[in-house]
N, C-alpha and C positions, 0 to 999 in steps of 0.2 A: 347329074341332078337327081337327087329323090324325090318320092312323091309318096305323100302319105297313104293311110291305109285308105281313107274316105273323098280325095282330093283326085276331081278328075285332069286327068295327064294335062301338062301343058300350064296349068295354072298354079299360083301360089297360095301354101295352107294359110288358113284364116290366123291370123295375129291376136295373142290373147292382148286385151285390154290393162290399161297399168292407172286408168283411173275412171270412176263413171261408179255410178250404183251397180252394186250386183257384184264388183271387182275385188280382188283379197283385198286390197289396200283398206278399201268402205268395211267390207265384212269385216276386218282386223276392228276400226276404227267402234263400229258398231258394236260387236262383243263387247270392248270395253266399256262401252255407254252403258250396256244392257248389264253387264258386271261390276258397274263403278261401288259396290257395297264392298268389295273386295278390296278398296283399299284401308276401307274401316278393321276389317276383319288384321292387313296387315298391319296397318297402324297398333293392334290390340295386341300384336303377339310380338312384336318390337318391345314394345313398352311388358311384355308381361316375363321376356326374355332379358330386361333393362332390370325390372323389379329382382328377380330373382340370382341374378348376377351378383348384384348390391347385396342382395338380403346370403347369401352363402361367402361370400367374402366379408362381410361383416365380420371387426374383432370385437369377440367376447369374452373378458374375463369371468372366469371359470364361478367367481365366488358372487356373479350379477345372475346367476344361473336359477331358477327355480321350476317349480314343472311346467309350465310357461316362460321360454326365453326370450328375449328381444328379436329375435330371428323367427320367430313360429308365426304373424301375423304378415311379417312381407312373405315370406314363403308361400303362406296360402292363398294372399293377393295374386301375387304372381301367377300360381299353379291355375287359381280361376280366371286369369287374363287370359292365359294360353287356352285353357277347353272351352273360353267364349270366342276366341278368337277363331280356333278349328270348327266351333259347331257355327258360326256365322258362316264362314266361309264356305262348308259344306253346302248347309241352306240356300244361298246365293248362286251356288255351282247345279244346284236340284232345280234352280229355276224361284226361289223365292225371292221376293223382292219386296221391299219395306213404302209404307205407305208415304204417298207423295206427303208434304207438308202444306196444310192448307190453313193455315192461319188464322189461330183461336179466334182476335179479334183484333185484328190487323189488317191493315190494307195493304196488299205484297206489288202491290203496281207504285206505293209511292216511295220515293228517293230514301236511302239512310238518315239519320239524324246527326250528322257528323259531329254537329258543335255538341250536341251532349256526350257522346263517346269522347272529343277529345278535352270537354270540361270534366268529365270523372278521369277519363287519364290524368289528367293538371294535379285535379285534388290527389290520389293517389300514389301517384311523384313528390304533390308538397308534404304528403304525409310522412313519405319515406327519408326526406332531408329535413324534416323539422324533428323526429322524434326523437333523437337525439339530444339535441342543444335546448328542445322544450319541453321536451318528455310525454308520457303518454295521455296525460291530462287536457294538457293545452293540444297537442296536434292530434289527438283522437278527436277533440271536439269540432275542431275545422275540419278535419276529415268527414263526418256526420253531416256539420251543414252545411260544407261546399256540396257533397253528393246529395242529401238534399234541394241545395239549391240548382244542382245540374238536372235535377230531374224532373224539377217544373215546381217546387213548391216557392212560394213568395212571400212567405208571413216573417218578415222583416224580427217582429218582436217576440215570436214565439218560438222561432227553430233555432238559434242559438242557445236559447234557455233549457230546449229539449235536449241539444247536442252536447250539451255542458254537462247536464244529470245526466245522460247514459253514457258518456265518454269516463265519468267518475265513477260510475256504477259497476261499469265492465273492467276500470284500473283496479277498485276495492278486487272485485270478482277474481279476476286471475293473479295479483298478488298479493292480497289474504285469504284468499280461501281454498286456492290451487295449487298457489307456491309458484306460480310465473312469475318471475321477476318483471315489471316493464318496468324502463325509465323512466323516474319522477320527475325528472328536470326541475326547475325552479320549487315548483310547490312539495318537495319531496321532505320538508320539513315539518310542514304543514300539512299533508295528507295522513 
């Protein structure tokens, strides 16, 4: 039988603890709590290491090339993903830590809004299977005033008419004057 250095004879040394306050386990658990900015910081350098991946394996022919190339703007993205990502994580490891969220003007005690999140999901989704077969015209503008109307507005005669002229405004916009092609669908004779 041993007996440790502080442990008087006869009796057995005290048993470290494997869970309670105070115990690696909690201390492990709690660092992390007190660290949890750290996974932003990972999440940044994922994505800034994802950016630059893309943007270096990028092909470029040679004659798209000008003193600015298609590769010069992810590259930079990227490079600044990674040094926000190391100086967050720095700061976070120094003991800095980001201001709680208290809620502009919001009440943080009441329940989500689920039917609105999954009525803009809906619209959304119908946008993305109608623009096609209706083109940008027509499902641009149900897009506007379903999200509209998911979002609390009710003027039956007015949001439609709204959703119509800036659904047309923004198809003229990006394919006359930007050179975006979107699909005209039916009215693409007519526009």
């Amino acid at each position: 039988m041993t007996t440790h250095p502080n442990t008087p004879a006869g009796t057995s040394p005290p048993k470290e603890e494997t869970s309670g306050p105070g115990t690696p386990a909690s201390r492990g658990t709690s660092w992390l709590r007190e660290h949890s900015e750290l996974g932003v910081g990972l999440m940044l350098l994922v994505l800034g290491v994802l950016v630059l991946t893309d943007a270096l394996t990028m092909d470029v022919d040679i004659t798209q090339r000008g003193p600015v190339g298609p590769k010069t703007v992810p590259i930079v993205v990227g490079i600044g993903l990674l040094v926000v990502a190391v100086l967050l994580s720095l700061d976070v490891l120094r003991g800095g830590r980001g201001e709680a969220e208290g809620g502009e003007d919001i009440d943080l005690s009441e329940p989500s809004d689920w039917r609105t999140v999954l009525l803009l999901a809906g619209v959304f989704l119908g946008n993305a299977v109608l623009i096609g077969p209706l083109g940008f015209p027509i499902s641009g503008a149900l897009l506007f005033w379903g999200s509209a109307y998911a979002l609390g507005s009710r003027h039956l005669q007015r949001d439609p008419l709204i959703a119509a002229g800036l659904s047309l405004v923004t198809y003229f916009i990006f394919n006359n004057l930007l050179g975006v092609p979107l699909p005209g669908g039916p009215l693409m004779g007519v526009i």
